[in-house]
C-alpha positions as CSV (number, residue, x, y, z in Angstrom):
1,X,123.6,117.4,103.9
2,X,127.3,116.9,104.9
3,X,128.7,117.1,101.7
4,X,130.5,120.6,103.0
5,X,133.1,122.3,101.7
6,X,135.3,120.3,103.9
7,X,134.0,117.0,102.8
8,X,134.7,118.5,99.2
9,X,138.0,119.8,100.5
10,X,138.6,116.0,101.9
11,X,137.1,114.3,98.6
12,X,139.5,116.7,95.9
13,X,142.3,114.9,98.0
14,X,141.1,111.3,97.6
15,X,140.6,112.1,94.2
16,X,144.4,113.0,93.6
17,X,144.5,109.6,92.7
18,X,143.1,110.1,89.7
19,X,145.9,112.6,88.2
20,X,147.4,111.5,85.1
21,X,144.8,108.8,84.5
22,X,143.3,107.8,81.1
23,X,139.3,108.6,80.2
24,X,138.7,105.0,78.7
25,X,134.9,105.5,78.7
26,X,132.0,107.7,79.4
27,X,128.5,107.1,80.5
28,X,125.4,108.8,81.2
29,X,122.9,106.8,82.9
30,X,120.4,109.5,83.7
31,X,119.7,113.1,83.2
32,X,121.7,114.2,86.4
33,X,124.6,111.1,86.5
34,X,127.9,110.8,84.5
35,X,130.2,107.9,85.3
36,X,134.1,108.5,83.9
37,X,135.4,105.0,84.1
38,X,139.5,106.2,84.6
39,X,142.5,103.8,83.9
40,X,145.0,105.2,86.5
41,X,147.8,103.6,88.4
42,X,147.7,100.0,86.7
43,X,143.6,100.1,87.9
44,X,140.2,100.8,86.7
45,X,137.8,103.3,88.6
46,X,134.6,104.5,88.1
47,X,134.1,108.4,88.8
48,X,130.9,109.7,89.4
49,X,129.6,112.6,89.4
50,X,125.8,113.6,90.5
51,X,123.8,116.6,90.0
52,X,120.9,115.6,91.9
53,X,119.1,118.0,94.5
54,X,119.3,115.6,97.0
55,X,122.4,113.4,96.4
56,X,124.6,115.9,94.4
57,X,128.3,114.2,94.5
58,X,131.2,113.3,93.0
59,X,133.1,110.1,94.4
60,X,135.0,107.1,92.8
61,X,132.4,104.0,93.4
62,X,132.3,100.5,93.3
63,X,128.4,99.9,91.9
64,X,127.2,99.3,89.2
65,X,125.0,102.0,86.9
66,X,122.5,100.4,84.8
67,X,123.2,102.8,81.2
68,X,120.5,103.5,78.7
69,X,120.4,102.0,75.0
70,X,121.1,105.4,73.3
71,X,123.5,107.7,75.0
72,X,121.6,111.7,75.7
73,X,123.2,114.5,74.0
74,X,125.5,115.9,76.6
75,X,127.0,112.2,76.6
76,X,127.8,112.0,73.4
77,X,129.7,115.3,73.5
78,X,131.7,114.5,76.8
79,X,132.8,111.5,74.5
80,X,133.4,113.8,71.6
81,X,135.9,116.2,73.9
82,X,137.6,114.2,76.8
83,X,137.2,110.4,76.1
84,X,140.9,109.1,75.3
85,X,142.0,112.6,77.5
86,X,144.3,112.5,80.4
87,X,143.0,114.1,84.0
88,X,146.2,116.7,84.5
89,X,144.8,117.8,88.4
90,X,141.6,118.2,90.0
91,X,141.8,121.4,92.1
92,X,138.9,122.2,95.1
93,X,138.1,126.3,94.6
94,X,139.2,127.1,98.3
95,X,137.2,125.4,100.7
96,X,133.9,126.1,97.9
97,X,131.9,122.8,96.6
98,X,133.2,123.0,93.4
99,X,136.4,120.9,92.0
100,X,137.6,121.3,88.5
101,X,139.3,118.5,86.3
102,X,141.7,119.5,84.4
103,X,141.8,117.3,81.2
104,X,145.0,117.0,78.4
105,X,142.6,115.9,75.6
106,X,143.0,116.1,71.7
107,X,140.8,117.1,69.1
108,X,138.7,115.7,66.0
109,X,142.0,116.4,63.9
110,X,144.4,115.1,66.6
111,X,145.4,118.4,68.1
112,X,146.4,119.0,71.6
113,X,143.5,120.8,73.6
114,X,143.1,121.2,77.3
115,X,139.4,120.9,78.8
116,X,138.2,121.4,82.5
117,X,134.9,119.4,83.6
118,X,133.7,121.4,86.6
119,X,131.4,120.1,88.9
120,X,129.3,122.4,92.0
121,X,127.3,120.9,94.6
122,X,125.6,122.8,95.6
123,X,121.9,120.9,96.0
124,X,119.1,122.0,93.7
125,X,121.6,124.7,92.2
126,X,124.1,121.7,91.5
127,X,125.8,121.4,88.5
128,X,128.4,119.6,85.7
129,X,130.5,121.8,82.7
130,X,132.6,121.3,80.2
131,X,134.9,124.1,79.7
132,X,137.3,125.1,77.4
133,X,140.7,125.7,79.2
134,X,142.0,127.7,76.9
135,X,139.4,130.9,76.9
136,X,137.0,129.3,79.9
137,X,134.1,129.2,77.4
138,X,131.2,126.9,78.1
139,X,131.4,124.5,75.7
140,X,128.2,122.6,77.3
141,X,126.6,122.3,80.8
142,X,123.9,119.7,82.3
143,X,121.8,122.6,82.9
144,X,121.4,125.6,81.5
145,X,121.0,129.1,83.3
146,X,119.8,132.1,81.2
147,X,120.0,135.2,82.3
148,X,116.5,135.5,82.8
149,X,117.0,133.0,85.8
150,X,120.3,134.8,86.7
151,X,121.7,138.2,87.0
152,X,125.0,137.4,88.7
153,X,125.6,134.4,86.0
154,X,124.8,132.7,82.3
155,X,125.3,129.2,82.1
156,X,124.9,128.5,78.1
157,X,127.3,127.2,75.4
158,X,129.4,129.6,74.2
159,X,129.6,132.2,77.2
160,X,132.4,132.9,79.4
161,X,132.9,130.2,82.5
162,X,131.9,132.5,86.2
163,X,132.2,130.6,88.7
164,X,129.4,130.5,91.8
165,X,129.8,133.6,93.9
166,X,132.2,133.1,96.6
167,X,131.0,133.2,100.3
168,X,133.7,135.3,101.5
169,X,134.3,133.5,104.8
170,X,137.4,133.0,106.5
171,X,139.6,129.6,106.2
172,X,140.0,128.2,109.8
173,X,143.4,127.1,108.3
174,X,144.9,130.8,107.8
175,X,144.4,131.8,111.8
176,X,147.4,131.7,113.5
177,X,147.3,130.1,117.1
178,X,146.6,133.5,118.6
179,X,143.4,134.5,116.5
180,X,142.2,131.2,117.1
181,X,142.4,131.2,121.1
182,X,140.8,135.0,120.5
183,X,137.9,134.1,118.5
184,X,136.9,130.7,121.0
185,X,137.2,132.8,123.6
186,X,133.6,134.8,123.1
187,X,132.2,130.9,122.8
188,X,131.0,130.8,118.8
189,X,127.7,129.0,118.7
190,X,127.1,126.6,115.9
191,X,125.5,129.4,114.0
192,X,128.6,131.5,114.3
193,X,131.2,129.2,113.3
194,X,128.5,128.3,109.8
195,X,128.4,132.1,109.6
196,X,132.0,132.7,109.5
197,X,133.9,129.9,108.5
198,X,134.5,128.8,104.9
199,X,133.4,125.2,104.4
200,X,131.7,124.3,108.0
201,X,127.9,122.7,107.7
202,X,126.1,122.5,111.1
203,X,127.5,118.9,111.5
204,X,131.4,119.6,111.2
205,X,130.4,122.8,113.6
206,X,128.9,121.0,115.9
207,X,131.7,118.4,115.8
208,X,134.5,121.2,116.1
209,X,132.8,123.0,119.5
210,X,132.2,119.1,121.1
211,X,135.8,118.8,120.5
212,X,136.8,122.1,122.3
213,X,134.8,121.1,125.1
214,X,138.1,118.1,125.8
215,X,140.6,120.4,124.2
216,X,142.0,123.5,123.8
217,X,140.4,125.6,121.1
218,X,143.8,125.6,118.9
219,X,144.5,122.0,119.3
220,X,141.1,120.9,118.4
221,X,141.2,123.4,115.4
222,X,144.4,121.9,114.4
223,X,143.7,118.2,114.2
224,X,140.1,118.7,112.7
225,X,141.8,120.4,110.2
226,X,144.2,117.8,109.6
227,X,142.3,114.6,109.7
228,X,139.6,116.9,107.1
229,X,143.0,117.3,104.9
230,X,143.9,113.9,105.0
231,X,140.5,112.3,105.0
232,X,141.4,109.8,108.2
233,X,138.6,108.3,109.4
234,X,135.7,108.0,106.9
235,X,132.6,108.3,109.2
236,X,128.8,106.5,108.9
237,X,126.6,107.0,111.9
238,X,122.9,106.6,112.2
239,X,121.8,107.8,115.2
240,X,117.5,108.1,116.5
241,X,116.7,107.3,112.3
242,X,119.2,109.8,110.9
243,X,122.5,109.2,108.9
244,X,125.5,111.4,109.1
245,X,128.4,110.9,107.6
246,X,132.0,112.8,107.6
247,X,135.3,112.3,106.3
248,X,136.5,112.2,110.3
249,X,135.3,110.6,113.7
250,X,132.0,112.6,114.8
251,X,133.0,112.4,118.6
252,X,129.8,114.5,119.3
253,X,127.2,111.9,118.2
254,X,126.6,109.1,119.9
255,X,125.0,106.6,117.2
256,X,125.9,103.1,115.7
257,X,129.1,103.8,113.6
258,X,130.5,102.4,110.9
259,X,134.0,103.3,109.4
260,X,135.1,102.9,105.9
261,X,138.9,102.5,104.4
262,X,137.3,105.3,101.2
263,X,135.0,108.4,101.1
264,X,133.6,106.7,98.0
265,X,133.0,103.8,99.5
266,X,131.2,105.6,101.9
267,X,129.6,107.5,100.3
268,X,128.1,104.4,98.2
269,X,126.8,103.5,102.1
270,X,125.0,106.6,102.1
271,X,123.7,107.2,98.7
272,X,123.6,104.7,96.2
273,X,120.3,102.9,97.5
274,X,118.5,106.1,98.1
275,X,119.9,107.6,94.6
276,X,119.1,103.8,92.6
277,X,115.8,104.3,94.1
278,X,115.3,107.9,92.5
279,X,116.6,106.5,89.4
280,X,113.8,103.7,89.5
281,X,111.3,106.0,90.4
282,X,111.5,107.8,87.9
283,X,111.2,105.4,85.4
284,X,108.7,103.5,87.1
285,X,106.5,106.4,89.1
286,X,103.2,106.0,86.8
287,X,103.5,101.8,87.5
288,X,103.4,103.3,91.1
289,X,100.6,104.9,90.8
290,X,98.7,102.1,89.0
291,X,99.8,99.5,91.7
292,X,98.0,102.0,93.9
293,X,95.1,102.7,92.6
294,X,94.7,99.4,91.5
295,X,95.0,98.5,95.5
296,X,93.1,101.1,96.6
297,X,89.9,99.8,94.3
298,X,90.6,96.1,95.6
299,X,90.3,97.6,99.6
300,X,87.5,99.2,98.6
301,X,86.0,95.9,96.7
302,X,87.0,94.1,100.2
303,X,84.8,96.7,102.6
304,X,81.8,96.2,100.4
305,X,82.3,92.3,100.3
306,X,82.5,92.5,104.0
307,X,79.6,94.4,104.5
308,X,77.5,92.0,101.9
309,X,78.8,89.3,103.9
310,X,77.5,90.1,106.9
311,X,73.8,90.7,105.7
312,X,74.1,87.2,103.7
313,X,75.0,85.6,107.4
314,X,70.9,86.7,108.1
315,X,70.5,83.3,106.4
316,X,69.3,81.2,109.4
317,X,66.6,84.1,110.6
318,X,64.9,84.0,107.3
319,X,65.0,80.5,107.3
320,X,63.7,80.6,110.7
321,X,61.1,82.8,109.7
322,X,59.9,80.4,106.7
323,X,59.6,77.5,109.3
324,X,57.8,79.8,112.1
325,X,55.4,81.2,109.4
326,X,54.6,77.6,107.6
327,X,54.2,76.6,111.5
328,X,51.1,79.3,112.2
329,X,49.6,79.9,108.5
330,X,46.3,79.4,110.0
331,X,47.5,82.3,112.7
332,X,47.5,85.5,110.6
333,X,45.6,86.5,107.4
334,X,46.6,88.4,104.4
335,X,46.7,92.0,105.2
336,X,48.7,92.2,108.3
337,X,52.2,93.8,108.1
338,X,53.3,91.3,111.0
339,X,52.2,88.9,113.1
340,X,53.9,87.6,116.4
341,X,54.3,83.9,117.1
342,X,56.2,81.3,119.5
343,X,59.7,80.3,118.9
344,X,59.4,76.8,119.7
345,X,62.9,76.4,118.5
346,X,63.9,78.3,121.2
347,X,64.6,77.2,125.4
348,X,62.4,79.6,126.4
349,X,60.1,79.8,123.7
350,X,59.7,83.5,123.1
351,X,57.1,85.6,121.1
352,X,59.1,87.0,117.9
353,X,57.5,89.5,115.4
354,X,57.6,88.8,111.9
355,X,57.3,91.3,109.3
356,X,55.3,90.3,106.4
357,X,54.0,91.8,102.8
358,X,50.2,92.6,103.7
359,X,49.8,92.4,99.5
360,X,50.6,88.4,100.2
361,X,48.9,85.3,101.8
362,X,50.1,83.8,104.7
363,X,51.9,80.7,102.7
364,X,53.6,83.3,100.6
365,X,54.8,85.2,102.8
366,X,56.6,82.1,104.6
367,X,57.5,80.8,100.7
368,X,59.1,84.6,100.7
369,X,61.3,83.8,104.1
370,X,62.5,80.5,101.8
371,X,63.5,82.5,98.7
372,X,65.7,84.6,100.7
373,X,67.0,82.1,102.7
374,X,68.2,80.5,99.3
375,X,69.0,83.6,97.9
376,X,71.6,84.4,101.1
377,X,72.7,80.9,100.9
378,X,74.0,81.1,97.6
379,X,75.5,84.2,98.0
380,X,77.8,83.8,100.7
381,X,79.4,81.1,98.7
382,X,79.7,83.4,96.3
383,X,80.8,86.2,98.2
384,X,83.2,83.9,100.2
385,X,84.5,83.0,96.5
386,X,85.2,87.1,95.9
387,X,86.7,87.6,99.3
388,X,88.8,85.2,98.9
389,X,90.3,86.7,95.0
390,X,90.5,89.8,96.2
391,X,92.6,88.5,99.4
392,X,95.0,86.8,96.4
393,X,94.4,90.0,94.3
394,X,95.9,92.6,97.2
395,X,98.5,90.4,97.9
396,X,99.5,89.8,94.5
397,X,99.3,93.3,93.8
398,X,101.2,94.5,97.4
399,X,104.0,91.9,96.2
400,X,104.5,93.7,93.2
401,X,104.3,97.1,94.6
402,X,107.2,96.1,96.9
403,X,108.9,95.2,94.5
404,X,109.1,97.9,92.4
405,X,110.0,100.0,95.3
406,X,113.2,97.6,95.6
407,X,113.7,97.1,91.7
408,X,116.5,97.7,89.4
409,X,115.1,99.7,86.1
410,X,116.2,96.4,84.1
411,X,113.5,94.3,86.7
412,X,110.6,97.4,86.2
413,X,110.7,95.9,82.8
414,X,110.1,92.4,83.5
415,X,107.2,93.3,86.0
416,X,105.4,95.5,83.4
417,X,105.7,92.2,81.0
418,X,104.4,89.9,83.4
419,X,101.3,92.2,84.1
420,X,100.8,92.8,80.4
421,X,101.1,88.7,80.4
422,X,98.9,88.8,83.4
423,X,96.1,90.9,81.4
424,X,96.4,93.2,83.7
425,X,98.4,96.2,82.0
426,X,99.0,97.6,78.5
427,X,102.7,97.8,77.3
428,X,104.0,99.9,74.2
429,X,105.5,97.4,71.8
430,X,108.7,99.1,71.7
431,X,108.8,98.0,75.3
432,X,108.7,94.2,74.3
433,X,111.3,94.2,71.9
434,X,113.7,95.2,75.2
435,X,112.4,92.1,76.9
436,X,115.5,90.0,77.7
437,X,115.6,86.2,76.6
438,X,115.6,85.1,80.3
439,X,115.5,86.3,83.5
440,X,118.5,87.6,85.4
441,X,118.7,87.6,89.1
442,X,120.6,89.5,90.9
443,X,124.3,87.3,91.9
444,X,126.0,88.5,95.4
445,X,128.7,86.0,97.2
446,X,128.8,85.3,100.9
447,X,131.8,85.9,103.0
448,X,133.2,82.1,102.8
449,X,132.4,82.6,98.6
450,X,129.3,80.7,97.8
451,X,127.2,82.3,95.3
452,X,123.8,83.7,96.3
453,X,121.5,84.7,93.8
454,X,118.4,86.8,94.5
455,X,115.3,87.1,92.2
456,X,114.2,91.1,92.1
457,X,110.3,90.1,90.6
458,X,108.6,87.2,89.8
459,X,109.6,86.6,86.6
460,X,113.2,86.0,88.3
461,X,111.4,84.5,91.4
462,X,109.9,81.6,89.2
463,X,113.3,81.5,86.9
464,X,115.5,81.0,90.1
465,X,113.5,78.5,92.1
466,X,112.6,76.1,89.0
467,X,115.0,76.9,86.6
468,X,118.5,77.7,88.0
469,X,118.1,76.2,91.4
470,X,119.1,72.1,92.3
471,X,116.8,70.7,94.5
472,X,118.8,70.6,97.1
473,X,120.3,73.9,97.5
474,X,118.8,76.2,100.0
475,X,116.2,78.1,99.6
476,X,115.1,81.0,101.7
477,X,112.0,83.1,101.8
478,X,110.4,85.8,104.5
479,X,108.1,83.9,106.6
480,X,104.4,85.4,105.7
481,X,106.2,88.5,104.0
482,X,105.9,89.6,100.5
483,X,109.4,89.2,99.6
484,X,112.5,87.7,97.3
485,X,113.1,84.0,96.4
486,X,116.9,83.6,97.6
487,X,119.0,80.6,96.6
488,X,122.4,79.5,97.9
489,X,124.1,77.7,95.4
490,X,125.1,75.3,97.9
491,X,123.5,71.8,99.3
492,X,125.6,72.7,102.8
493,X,126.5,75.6,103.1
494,X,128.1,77.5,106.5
495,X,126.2,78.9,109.0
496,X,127.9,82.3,108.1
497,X,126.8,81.8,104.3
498,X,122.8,80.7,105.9
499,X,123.0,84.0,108.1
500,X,123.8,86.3,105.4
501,X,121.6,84.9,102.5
502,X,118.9,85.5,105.3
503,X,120.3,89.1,106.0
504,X,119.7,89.0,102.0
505,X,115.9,87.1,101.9
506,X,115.0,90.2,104.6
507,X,116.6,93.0,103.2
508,X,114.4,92.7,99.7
509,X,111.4,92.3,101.1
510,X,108.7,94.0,102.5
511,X,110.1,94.0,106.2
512,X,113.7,96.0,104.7
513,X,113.2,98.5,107.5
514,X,112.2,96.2,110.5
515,X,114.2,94.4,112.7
516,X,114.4,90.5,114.1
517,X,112.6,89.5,110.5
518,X,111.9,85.7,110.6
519,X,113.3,84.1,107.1
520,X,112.6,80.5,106.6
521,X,115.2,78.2,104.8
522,X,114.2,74.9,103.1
523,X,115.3,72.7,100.3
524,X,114.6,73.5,96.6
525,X,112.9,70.3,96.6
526,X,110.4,71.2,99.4
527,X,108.9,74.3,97.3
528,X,106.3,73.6,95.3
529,X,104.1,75.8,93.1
530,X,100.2,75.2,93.0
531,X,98.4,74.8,89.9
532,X,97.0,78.0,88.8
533,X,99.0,80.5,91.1
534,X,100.2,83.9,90.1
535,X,103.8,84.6,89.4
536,X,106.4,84.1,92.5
537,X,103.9,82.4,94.2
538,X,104.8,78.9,95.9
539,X,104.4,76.7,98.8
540,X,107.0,74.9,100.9
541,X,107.7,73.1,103.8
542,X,110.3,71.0,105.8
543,X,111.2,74.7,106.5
544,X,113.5,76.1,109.5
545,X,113.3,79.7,110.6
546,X,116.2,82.1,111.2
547,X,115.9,85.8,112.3
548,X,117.9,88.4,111.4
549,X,117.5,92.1,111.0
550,X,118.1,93.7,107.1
551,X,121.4,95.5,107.1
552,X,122.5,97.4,103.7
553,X,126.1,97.4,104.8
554,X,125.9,93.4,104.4
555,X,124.2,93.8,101.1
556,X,126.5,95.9,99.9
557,X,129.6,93.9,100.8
558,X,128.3,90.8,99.5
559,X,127.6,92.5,96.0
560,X,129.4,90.5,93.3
């Protein structure tokens, strides 16, 4: 993770911008997220801060947090203390993760009190307090940290506010120009500078010795430092599968890069499909696991179909049998476990062996050949019927898996309902009083501002296509991949508009991580839906075929 102490360093200055705004609302959307929406120089920004193992942050973004019905504890009290407060500074502890707000708030009785909302990142260990200025007592934490689980600290209400111990490492920025040119001269490996210096992560190391390699060791020191300090090139490259990202150029790497006016904005690149898929996950991880086992028993169903429909295709020998038997009854007597006879059906007439029941006469035998033959006949319509459902079924069921992988928590909702509708899955009650009157799918707006709207399950699929959709906007789909209905509310719209809404159509489907996806485009009018399908599925044509390769960067700019 890059989030070093001298992206922190970096992010507490970006977030300067924040001093002397109002707390005009707090949310909690999950156990490890709180969102501050600020009112601060004539504007409206949303902080958030993330305790997450993985994702642990705190940045101004522009997305959008889906926030439960009832508020959790720790919520409520955040509201209780600091809602209505003013942010007084936000101060970085040295080049540590950790950056306290400093918060003018009043309380219940209108007094003036001053409260500090701390946040460390610091990966699993990652945490968010509230903290009474006055006395640095704990009023309340996200997690709690007996002393059981720590010597050096105890993070519980009511005990005195330590901070994380300190790595005692040297800042880079308090060498003078001589120690500088003394310590490069013994050539630091990665390690060393890690080792040594407060704030560097293997990435901002690596970056610092590739720049000493074109420049003196002070003069490469020096501007690192000063483009960390004033945050001057906000940094996304992805390079053999791998995303890094820094608040300056990474000179060293040699990826696809992407630069950013914001560090919040990029660090909404970075995290905020990874951490909205967490969030979805784990809200929707046992639906997972019934998709999947649900799949796995249809693949299973499929082998065995397979394999009966390949001993039904023995049809035409038993029949042949019959007819070879009924031919020569006067050949063979009851009691013989075979008898061989001439295939006068075949070229080269050939001897074939027939086994037959010694318990049965020779005309029973051949009636036997019949019954089978009948018997196979009949099956592998029937089989052909099965293989045929359970084709439908896996796809159906593969659909929905993908899209729950891609969902929103608001669309895991609507795909439980339409399984329960499906008879498929049991829901709770509680769960279908939440059911919203109508679908909602998701709205973005191209570049030359014609709205696109995306459905995120079928429910929204259907809604879209037959419901919201003209028949002669544009409608695109992945050809032959599960994926999203998209419609551009337009009956002409640019070719720019066409390419993104494709870029759209391939990025929520199944093919979100390939490249060159083909997307077909046709008229509303042209998509028809069969009697008797499941949800989301239809049938089109007229179709065109663009192909474009999924890019979240485009999804996220085209976000309404």
């Amino acid at each position: 993770m890059a989030f070093d102490g001298l992206f922190t360093r970096s992010m507490s200055k970006e977030l300067q911008s924040l001093t002397s705004g109002r707390i005009t609302k707090i949310y909690q959307p999950n156990a490890l997220e709180v969102v501050l929406q600020i009112r601060a120089a004539g504007q409206n920004s949303k902080l958030l801060f993330s305790i997450h193992p993985s994702y642990s942050r705190v940045h101004i973004t522009d997305q959008s947090i889906e926030n439960p019905a009832d508020p959790p504890m720790f919520c409520m009290l955040l509201r209780k203390h600091i809602e209505g407060g003013f942010i007084s500074s936000v101060v970085q502890d040295g080049f540590e993760r950790v950056i306290t707000f400093e918060i003018d708030s009043k309380n219940e009785i209108g007094d003036a009190v001053k409260r500090k909302l701390v946040i460390e990142i610091m990966g699993r260990h990652s945490n968010l307090l509230l903290i009474d200025a006055q006395n640095d007592i704990i009023i309340d934490s996200i997690k709690h940290l007996p002393p059981s689980m720590n010597s050096y600290r105890t993070v519980l209400p009511g005990q005195q506010y330590i901070a994380p111990p300190q790595q005692q490492k040297i800042a880079l920025t308090s060498l003078s120009d001589v120690e500088l040119k003394e310590v490069f001269s013994k050539q630091p490996t990665t390690k060393d500078i890690v080792d040594q210096f407060a704030g560097f992560s293997p990435l901002h190391a690596n970056e610092l010795l590739h720049r000493i390699t074109t420049n003196d060791a002070v003069t490469a020191c020096r501007q690192l430092m000063n483009e960390i300090a004033t945050s001057a090139n906000p940094t996304y490259v992805e390079q053999e599968g791998k995303i890094y990202f820094s608040p300056t150029a990474l000179t060293h790497l040699s990826g696809a890069v992407t630069n950013y006016k914001t560090l919040g904005e990029l660090l909404d690149r970075v995290f905020f499909a990874r951490a909205k898929r967490d969030r979805v996950k784990q809200q929707a991880g046992d639906l997972e696991r019934w998709l999947q086992n649900e799949l796995n028993k249809l693949k299973l169903k499929q082998k065995k179909l397979q394999k009966d429909y390949e001993r039904a295709q023995n049809l035409e020998q038993f029949q042949l049998y019959g007819e070879l038997l009924m031919a020569n009854l006067y050949n063979f007597e009851k009691g013989a476990e075979y008898v061989d006879v001439e295939n006068y059906y075949s070229e080269n007439a050939e001897t074939v062996r027939i086994p037959i029941s010694p318990r049965k006469t020779p005309i029973e035998n051949a009636q036997s050949y019949y019954t089978k033959y009948n018997k196979a006949k009949t099956a592998l319509v029937m089989i052909e019927e099965q293989q045929q459902k359970t084709t439908e079924d896996i796809n159906y069921l593969e659909m929905l898996t993908q899209q729950v992988q891609q969902a929103s928590t608001k669309d895991i909702e609507e795909i439980r309902e339409e399984l329960a509708e499906q008879g498929l899955l049991r829901i709770r009650q509680a769960k279908r009083k939440k059911k919203p009157a109508k679908p909602e799918p998701e709205k973005f707006v191209s570049s030359s501002g014609i709205s696109i709207s995306v459905g995120k399950n079928n429910k929204q699929n259907d809604y879209l296509t037959f419901k919201i959709g003209k028949r002669n906007e544009v409608w695109l789909h992945t050809k032959d991949i599960p994926g999203s209905h998209v419609v551009i509310h337009s009956e002409n719209p640019d070719e720019q508009t066409l390419t993104e809404a494709a870029v759209l159509s391939a990025y929520f489907s199944k093919a979100r991580d390939s490249s060159s996806v083909p997307v077909d485009y046709t008229e509303i009018r042209h998509v028809k839906k069969p009697n008797g399908a499941k949800p989301g599925f239809v049938i089109y044509f007229e179709q065109k075929t663009l192909y474009v390769t999924p890019d979240e960067a485009v999804v996220m700019q085209l976000k309404k």
